[in-house]
C-alpha positions in Angstrom: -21.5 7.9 -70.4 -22.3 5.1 -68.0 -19.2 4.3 -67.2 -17.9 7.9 -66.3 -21.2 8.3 -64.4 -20.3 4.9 -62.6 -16.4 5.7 -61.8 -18.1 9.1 -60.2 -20.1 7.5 -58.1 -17.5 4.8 -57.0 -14.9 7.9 -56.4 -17.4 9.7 -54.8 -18.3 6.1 -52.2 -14.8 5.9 -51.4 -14.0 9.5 -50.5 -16.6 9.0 -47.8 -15.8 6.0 -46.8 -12.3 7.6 -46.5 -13.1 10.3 -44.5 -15.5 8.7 -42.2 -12.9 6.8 -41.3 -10.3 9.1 -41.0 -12.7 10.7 -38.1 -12.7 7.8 -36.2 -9.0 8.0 -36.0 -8.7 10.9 -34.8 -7.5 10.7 -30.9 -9.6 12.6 -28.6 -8.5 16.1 -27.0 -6.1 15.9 -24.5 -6.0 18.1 -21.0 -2.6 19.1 -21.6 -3.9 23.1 -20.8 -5.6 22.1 -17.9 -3.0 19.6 -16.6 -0.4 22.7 -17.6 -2.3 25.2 -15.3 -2.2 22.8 -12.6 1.5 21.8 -12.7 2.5 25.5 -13.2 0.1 26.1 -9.6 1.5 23.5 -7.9 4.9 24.9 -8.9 4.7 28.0 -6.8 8.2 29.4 -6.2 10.1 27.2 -7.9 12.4 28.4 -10.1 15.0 26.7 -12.4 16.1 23.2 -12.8 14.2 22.0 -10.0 10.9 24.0 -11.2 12.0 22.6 -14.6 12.2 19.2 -13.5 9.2 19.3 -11.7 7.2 20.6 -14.2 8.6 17.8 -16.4 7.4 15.0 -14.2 4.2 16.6 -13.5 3.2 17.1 -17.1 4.3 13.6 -18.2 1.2 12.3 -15.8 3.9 9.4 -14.2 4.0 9.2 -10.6 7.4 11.4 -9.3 10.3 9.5 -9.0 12.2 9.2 -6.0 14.8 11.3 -6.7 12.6 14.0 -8.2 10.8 14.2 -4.7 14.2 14.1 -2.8 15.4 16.9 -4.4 12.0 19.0 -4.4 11.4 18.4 -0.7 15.6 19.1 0.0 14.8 22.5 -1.9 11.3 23.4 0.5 13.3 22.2 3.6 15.8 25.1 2.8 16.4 27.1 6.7 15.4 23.8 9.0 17.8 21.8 11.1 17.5 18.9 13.2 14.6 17.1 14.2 12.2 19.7 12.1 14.2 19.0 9.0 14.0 15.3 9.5 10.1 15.7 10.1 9.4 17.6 7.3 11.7 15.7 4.9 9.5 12.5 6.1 5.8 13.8 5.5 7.0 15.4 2.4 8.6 12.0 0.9 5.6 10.3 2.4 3.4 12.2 -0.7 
């Protein structure tokens, strides 16, 4: 009887022990709605591969690559020609 009471107890320790840490484990939360809500504002019109690739690079949290922001800011520069184009294609890349 002392025995089974003793191999309860011990079962009983290490479940707890096993949980408790199993809780400490467990990452936190991430923003991922909140970053998602953002990314899909800052979207606006876009529509397509380039909203699709922006939304990839803005929900991946890395700084936008080069040729992610050339072709965003090509794509908003749509109906400017000469020196506005050049302008706007400078402050946008600039960001």
């Amino acid at each position: 009887m002392q025995k089974l009471l003793s191999l309860t107890a011990l079962g009983l320790a290490l479940s707890l022990g096993f949980s408790a840490h199993a809780a400490e484990n467990t990452p936190a939360p991430t923003k991922q709605p909140s970053r998602m809500a953002t990314c899909n504002k800052d979207a606006g019109e876009m529509k397509g591969d380039e909203r699709q690739a922006f939304m990839k690079t803005c929900l991946s949290n890395k700084p936008a690559t080069q040729q992610s922001k050339m072709k965003t800011c090509n794509a908003d520069a749509a109906g400017k020609k000469g020196d506005e184009r050049k302008a706007f294609m400078r402050e946008c890349l600039k960001k």
